[in-house]
C-alpha positions as CSV (number, residue, x, y, z in Angstrom):
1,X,26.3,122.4,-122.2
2,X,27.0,119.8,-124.8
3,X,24.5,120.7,-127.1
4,X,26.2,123.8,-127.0
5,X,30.0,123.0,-127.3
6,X,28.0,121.2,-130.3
7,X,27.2,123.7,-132.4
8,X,30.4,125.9,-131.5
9,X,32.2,122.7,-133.2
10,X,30.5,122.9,-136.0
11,X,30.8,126.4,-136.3
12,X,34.6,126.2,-136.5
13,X,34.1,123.1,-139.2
14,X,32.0,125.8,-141.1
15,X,35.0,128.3,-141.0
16,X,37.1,125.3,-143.0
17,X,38.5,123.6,-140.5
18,X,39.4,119.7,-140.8
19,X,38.9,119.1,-137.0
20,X,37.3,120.8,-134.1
21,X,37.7,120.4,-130.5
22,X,36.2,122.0,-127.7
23,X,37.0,121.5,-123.9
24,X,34.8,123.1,-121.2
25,X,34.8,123.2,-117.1
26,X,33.2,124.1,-114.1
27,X,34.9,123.9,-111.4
28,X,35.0,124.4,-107.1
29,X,38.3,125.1,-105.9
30,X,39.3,125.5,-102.3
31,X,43.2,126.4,-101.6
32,X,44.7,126.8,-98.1
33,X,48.6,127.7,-97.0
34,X,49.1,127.6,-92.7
35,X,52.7,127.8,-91.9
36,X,54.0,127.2,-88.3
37,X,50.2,127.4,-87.2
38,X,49.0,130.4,-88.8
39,X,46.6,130.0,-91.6
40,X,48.6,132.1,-94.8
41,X,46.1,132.0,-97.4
42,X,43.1,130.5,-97.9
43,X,40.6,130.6,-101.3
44,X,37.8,129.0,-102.3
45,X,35.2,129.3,-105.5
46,X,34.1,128.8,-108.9
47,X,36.4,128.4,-112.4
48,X,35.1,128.2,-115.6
49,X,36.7,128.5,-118.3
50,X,36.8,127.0,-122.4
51,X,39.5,125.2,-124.7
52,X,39.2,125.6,-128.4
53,X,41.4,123.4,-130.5
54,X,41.3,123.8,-134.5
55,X,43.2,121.5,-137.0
56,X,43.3,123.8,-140.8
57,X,45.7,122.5,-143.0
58,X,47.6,120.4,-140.5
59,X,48.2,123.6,-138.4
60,X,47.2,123.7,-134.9
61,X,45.4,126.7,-134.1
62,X,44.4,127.1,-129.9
63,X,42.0,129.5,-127.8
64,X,41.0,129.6,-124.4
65,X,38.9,131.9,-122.7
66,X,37.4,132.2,-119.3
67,X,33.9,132.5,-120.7
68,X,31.1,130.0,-121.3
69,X,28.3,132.4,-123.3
70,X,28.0,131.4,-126.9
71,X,29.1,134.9,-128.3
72,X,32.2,134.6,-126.5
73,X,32.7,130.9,-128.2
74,X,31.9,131.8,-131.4
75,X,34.4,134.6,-131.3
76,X,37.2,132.0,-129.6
77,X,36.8,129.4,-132.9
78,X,36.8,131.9,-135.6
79,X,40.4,133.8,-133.7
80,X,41.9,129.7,-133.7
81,X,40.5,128.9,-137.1
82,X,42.5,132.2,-138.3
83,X,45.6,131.5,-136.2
84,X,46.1,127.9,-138.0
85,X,45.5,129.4,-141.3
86,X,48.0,131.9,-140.8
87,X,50.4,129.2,-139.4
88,X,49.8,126.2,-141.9
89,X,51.4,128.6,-144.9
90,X,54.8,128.1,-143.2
91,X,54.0,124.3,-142.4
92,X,56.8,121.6,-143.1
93,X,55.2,118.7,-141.5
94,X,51.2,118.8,-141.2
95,X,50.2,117.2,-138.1
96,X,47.8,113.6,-138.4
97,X,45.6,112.4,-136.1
98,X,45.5,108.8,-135.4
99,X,42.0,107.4,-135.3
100,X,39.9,106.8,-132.3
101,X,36.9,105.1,-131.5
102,X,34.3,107.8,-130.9
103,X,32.3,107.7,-127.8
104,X,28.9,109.6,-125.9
105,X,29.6,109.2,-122.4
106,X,29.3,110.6,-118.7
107,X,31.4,110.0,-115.4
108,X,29.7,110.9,-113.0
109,X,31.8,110.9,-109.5
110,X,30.1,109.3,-105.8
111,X,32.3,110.1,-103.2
112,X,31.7,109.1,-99.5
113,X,32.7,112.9,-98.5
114,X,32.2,115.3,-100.8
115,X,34.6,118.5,-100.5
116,X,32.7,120.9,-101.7
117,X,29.9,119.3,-98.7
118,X,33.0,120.1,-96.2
119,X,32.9,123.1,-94.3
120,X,35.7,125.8,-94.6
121,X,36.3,126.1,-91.1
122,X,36.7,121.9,-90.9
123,X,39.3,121.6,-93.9
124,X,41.5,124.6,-92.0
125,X,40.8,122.6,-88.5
126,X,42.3,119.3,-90.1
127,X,45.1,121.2,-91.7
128,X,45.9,122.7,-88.5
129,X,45.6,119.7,-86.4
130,X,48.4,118.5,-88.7
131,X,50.6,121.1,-88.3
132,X,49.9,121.3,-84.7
133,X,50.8,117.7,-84.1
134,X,53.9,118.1,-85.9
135,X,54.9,120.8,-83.9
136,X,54.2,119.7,-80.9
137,X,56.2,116.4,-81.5
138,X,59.5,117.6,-80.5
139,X,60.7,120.7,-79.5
140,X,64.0,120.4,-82.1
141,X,61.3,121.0,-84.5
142,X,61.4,124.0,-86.1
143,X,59.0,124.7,-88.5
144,X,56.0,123.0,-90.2
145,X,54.1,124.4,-93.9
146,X,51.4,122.4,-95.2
147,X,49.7,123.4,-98.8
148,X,46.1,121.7,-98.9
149,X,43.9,121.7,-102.6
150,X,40.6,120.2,-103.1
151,X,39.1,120.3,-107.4
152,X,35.5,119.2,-107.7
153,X,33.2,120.0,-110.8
154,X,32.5,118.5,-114.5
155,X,35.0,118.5,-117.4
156,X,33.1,118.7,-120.6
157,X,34.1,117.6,-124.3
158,X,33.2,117.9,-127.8
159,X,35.0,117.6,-130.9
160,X,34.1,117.2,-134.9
161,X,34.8,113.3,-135.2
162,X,31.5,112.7,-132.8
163,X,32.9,112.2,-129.4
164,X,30.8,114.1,-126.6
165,X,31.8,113.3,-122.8
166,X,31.1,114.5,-119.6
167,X,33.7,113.5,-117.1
168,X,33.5,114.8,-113.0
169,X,36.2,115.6,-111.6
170,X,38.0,114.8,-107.7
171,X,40.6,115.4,-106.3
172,X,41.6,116.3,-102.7
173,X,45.8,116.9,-102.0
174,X,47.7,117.8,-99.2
175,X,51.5,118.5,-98.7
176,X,53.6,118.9,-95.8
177,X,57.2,119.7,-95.1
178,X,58.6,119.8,-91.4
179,X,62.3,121.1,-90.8
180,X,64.1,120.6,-87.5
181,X,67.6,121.9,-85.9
182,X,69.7,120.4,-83.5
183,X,73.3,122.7,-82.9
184,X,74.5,122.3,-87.1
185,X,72.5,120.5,-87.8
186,X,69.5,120.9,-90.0
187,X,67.1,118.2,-91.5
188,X,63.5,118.5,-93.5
189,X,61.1,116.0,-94.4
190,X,57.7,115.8,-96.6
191,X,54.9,113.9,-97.0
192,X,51.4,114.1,-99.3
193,X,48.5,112.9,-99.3
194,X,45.9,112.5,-102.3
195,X,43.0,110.8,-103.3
196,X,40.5,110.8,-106.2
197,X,38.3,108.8,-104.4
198,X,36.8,112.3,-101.8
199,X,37.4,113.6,-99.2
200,X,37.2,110.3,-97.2
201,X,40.9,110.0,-98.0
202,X,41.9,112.0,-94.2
203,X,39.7,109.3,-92.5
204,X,42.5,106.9,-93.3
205,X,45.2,109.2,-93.7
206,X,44.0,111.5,-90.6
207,X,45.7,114.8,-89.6
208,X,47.4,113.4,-86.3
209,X,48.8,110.7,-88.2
210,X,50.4,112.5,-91.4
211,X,51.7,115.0,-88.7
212,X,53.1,112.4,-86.8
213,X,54.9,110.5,-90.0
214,X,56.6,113.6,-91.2
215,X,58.0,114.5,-87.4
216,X,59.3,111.1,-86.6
217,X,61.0,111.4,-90.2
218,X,62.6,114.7,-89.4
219,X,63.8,114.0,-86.0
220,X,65.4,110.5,-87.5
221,X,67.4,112.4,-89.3
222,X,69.0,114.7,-86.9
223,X,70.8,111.9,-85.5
224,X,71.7,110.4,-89.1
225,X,75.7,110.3,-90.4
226,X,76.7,111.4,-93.8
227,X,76.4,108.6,-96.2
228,X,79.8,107.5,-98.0
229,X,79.9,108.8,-101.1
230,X,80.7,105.9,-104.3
231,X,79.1,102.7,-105.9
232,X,77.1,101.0,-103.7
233,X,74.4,97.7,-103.9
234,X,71.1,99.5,-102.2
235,X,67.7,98.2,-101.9
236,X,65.3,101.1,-103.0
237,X,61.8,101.3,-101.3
238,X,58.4,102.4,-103.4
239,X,58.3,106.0,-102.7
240,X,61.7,105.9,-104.0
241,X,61.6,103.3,-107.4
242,X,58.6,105.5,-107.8
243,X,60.0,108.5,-108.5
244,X,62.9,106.9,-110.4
245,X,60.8,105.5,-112.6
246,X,58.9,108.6,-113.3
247,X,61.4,111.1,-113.3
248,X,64.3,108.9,-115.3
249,X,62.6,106.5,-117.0
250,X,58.9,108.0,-117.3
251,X,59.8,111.4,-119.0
252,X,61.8,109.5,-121.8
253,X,58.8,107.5,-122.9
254,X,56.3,110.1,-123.5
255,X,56.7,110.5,-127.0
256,X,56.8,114.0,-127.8
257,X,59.9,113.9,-125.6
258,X,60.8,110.8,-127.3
259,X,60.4,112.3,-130.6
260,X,62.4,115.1,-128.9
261,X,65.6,112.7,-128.6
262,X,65.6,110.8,-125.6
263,X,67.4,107.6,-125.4
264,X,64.4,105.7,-126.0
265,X,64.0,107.1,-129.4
266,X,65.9,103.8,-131.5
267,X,65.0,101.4,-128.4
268,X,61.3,99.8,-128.9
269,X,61.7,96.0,-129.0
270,X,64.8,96.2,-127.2
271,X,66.3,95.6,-124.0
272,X,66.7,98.2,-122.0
273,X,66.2,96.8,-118.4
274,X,67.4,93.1,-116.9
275,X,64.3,90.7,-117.1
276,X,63.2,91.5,-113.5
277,X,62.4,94.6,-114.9
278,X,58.3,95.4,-115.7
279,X,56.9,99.3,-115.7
280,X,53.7,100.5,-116.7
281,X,51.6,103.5,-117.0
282,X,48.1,102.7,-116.0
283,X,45.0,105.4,-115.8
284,X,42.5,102.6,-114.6
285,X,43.6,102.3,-110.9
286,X,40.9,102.4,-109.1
287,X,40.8,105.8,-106.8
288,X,44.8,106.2,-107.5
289,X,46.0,110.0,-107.8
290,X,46.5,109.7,-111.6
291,X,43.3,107.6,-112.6
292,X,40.9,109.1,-115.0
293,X,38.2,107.5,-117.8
294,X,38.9,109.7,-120.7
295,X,42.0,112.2,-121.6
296,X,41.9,115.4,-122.7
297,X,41.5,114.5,-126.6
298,X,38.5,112.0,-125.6
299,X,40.8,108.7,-125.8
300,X,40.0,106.2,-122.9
301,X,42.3,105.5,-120.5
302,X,44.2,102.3,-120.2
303,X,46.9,100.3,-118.4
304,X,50.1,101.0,-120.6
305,X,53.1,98.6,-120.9
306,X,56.2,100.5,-121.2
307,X,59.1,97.6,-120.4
308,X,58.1,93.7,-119.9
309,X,60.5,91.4,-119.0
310,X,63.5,94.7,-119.6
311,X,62.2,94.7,-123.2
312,X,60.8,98.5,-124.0
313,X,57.9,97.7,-125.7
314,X,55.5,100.8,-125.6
315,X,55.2,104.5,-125.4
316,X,53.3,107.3,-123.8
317,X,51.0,108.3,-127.0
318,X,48.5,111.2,-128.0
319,X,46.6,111.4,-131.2
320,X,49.6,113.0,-133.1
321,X,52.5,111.5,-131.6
322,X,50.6,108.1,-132.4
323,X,50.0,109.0,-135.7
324,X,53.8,109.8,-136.0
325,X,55.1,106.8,-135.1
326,X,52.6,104.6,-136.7
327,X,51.1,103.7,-133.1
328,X,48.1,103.6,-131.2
329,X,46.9,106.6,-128.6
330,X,46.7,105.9,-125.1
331,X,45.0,108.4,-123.8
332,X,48.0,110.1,-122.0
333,X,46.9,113.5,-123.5
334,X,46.4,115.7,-120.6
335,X,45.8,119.6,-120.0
336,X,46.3,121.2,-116.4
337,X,43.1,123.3,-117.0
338,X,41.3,125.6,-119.9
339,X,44.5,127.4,-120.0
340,X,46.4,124.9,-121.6
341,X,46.7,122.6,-124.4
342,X,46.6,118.6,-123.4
343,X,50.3,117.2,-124.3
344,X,51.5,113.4,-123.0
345,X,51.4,113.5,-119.3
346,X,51.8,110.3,-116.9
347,X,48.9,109.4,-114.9
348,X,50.1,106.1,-112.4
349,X,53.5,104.9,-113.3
350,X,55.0,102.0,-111.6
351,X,57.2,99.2,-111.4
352,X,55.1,95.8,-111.3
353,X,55.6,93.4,-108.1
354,X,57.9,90.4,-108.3
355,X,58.0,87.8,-105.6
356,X,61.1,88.7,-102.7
357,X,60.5,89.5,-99.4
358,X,62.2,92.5,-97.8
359,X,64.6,89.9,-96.4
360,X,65.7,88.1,-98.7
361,X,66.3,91.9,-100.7
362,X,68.7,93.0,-98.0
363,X,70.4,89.6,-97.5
364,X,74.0,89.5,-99.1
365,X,74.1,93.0,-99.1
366,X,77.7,93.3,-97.1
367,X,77.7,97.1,-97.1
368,X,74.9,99.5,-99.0
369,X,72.2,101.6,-98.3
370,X,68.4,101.0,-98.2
371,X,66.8,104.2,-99.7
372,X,63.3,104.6,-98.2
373,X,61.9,107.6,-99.0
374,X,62.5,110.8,-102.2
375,X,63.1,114.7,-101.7
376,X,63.2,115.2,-105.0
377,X,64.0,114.2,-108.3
378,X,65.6,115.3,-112.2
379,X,66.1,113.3,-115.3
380,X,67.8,114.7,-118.5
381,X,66.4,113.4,-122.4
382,X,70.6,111.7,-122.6
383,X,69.3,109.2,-119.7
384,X,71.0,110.7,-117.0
385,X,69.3,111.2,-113.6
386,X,69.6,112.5,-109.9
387,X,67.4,112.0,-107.3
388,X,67.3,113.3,-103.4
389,X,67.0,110.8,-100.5
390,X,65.5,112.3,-97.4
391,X,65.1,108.6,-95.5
392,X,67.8,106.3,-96.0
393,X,69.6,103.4,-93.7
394,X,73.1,101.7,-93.4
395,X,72.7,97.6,-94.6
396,X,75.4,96.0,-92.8
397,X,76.1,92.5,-93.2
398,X,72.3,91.9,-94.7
399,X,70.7,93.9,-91.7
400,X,69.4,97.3,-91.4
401,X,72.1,99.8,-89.9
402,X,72.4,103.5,-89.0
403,X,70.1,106.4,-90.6
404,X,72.1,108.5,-93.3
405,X,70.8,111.9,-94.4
406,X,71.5,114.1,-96.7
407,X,71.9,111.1,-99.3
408,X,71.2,111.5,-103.3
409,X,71.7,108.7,-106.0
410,X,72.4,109.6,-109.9
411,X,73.6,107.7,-112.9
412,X,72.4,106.4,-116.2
413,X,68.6,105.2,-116.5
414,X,69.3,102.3,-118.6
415,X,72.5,101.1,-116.6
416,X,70.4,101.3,-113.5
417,X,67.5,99.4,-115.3
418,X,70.2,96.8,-116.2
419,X,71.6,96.0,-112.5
420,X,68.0,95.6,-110.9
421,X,68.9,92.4,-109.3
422,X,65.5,91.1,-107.8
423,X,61.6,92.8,-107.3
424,X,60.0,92.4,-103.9
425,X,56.4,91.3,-103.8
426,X,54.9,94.3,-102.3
427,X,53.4,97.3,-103.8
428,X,52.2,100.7,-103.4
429,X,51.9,104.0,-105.1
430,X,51.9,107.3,-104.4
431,X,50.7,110.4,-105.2
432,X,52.4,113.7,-106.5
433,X,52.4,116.8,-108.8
434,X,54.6,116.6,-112.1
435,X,55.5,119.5,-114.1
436,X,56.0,119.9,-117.4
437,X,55.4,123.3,-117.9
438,X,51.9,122.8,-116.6
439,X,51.1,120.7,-113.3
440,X,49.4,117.3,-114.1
441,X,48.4,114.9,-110.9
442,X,49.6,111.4,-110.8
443,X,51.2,108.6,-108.6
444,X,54.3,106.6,-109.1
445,X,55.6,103.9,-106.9
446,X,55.5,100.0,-107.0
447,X,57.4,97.4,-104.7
448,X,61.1,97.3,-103.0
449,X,63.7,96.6,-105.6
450,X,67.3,95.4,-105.4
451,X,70.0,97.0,-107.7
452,X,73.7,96.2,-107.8
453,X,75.3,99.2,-107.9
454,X,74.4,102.7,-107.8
455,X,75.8,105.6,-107.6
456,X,75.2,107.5,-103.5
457,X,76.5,110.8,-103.2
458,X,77.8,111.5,-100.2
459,X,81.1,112.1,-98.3
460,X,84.4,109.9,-100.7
């Protein structure tokens, strides 16, 4: 295969282009939908499919094609060598490509459990066990979907500066919402599950008790009270500071949205966060949702620091947004599949660990909230945010009170940045789909944080 991609890349350098790339894949895909016990869809098999990229005349011109045979190729280069000629004669500002060290490599995946080893009928048996025990938890509950999505196969890449990898690809996923009713009231909860590590991931995180986390979360908040709505000091678990940080603060530093005028735009080397504060974006975690070796332009991964110490001090790069702002890549350019063209995704984004216990988080705290767990989240380029609560808790007198539901939290990114008072010393992360007009996979998280104020919609 690479031998091939080869001489398709030099075929488009022949045709005048500057720069040639050339991303393949062969993929297994299994897909399964059961709702309330019944199995709604379920698809499995092969996807291949090809990526050309051309750079003529600093004008990007892009082809894919669900074809491997070299005809097919040969045809695909010469139709995006002519679409970036035809563009670069209205060109205002050619695109650059920062340098990168070129590299001959392959990545070969070992998991424990293979899926594509895993029987059909097993994968629907464990998804149904799931929904089953969820179900079967407590009769209040009402109904129980569950999405499950397994990717194995090789990822192959080529491009005219000399770079030629091979890179396997893993990932299993699962996602499950429950919904309960009890008289007026109605409450949902979610939960997934994902791993690049194999299949091995539901040995840990087994069917009965995913399941049993998302019921026990549902039925908690059927007896939960409307949270007052106004300014409140809350201590925010992972799952939550997670998604914070990717939706409000995450977004703004990938640079093509930067470029695009977020906030961050004028704001490297300042501070934008109180000194507690310490995010990164990191590809190197080992088995982590959003972990890979190479991006989609061939740049290695690494362990990104966005804010130290509440100073911004880097951004999300690719090749051109680097180039642009006179920095280095990351290797944060990402493509959902042949279909698309790689742009700046996250891969594990995170608030670093600081040294509190839980206790001495909540102590103090006459009257707040303790936000454990997301339903969903928004940001906005201007900073602002809004993000859905479906776990939350009364602090009272620096102890843990009644549930709330139905609880949200929104304001300013940088003012929340600013009133993070103290960083507990645990961690985790999890995993999750982003969109961005294409679906990238990637975890978020990172310990239990204290902030001063923020904003809790609720009743006033």
């Amino acid at each position: 295969m690479q031998d091939k991609l080869t001489r398709i890349v030099n075929y488009g350098q022949s045709l005048g282009a500057q720069y040639v790339e050339v991303r393949a894949q062969n993929l297994f895909k299994t897909l399964l939908t059961t709702k309330d016990g019944v199995v709604e869809g379920a698809k499995q098999g092969e996807e291949n499919g090809a990526a050309i990229r051309v750079l003529v005349n600093g004008a990007w011109g892009f082809v894919s094609l669900g074809n491997l045979e070299t005809k097919q190729l040969n045809d695909a280069v010469a139709d995006a060598v002519k679409l970036a000629k035809a563009t670069s004669f209205k060109l205002k500002n050619p695109v650059k490509l920062a340098d990168v060290k070129t590299v001959q490599d392959k990545i070969v995946a070992n998991p424990k459990k293979d899926p594509k080893d895993v029987p059909m009928e097993q994968k629907i048996g464990n998804i149904l066990a799931m929904d089953k025990t969820a179900l079967g938890f407590d009769d209040r509950i009402k109904s129980c979907t569950i999405s499950y999505l397994d990717v194995t196969g090789t990822n192959f890449f080529v491009n005219s500066d000399g770079t030629s990898i091979e890179q396997d690809k893993l990932y299993v996923w699962s996602w499950i919402l429950a919904s309960a009713k009890q008289g007026n009231v109605f409450a949902s909860a979610r939960e997934e599950v994902g791993s690049t590590r194999g299949y091995e991931v539901f040995d840990l995180e087994t069917p009965e008790k995913v399941g049993t986390m998302v019921a026990q979360r549902v039925i908690e908040q059927l007896k939960a009270k409307t949270p007052k709505g106004g300014g409140f000091p809350a201590v925010i678990g992972p799952n939550v500071v997670g998604v914070f940080i990717h939706e409000a603060m995450g977004h703004l530093a990938e640079a093509d949205l930067t470029l695009s005028g977020s906030v961050l735009l004028d704001k490297i080397g300042k501070q934008i966060a109180s000194e507690a504060v310490t995010v990164y974006d990191d590809g190197t975690v080992d088995g982590a949702f959003g972990s890979f070796k190479y991006d989609d332009e061939g740049v290695r991964t690494q362990k990104t620091a966005l804010i130290e110490k509440g100073k911004l001090t880097g951004l999300m790069q690719s090749r051109e947004t680097a180039a642009k702002l006179n920095m280095e890549p990351t290797g944060n350019a990402r493509a959902e599949d042949f279909r698309f063209e790689p742009i700046i995704r996250m891969r594990n984004t995170y608030l670093a660990a600081g040294d509190k216990t839980f206790e001495e988080l909540i102590e103090g705290i006459d009257f707040g909230y303790y936000l454990k767990s997301f339903r969903g989240g928004q940001a906005n380029l201007d900073g602002t945010f809004q993000v859905g609560i479906q776990e939350a808790y009364e602090i009272i007198k620096g102890e843990l009170g009644d549930p709330v539901r139905s609880a949200s939290i929104s304001g300013n990114t940088l003012e929340t940045l600013h009133q993070v008072d103290a960083v507990g010393k645990d961690f985790e992360l999890w995993p999750g789909r982003c969109g961005k007009g294409q679906t990238a996979f990637i975890c978020d998280g990172g310990p239990h944080i204290k902030v001063g104020k923020v904003t809790v919609g609720g009743v006033a």
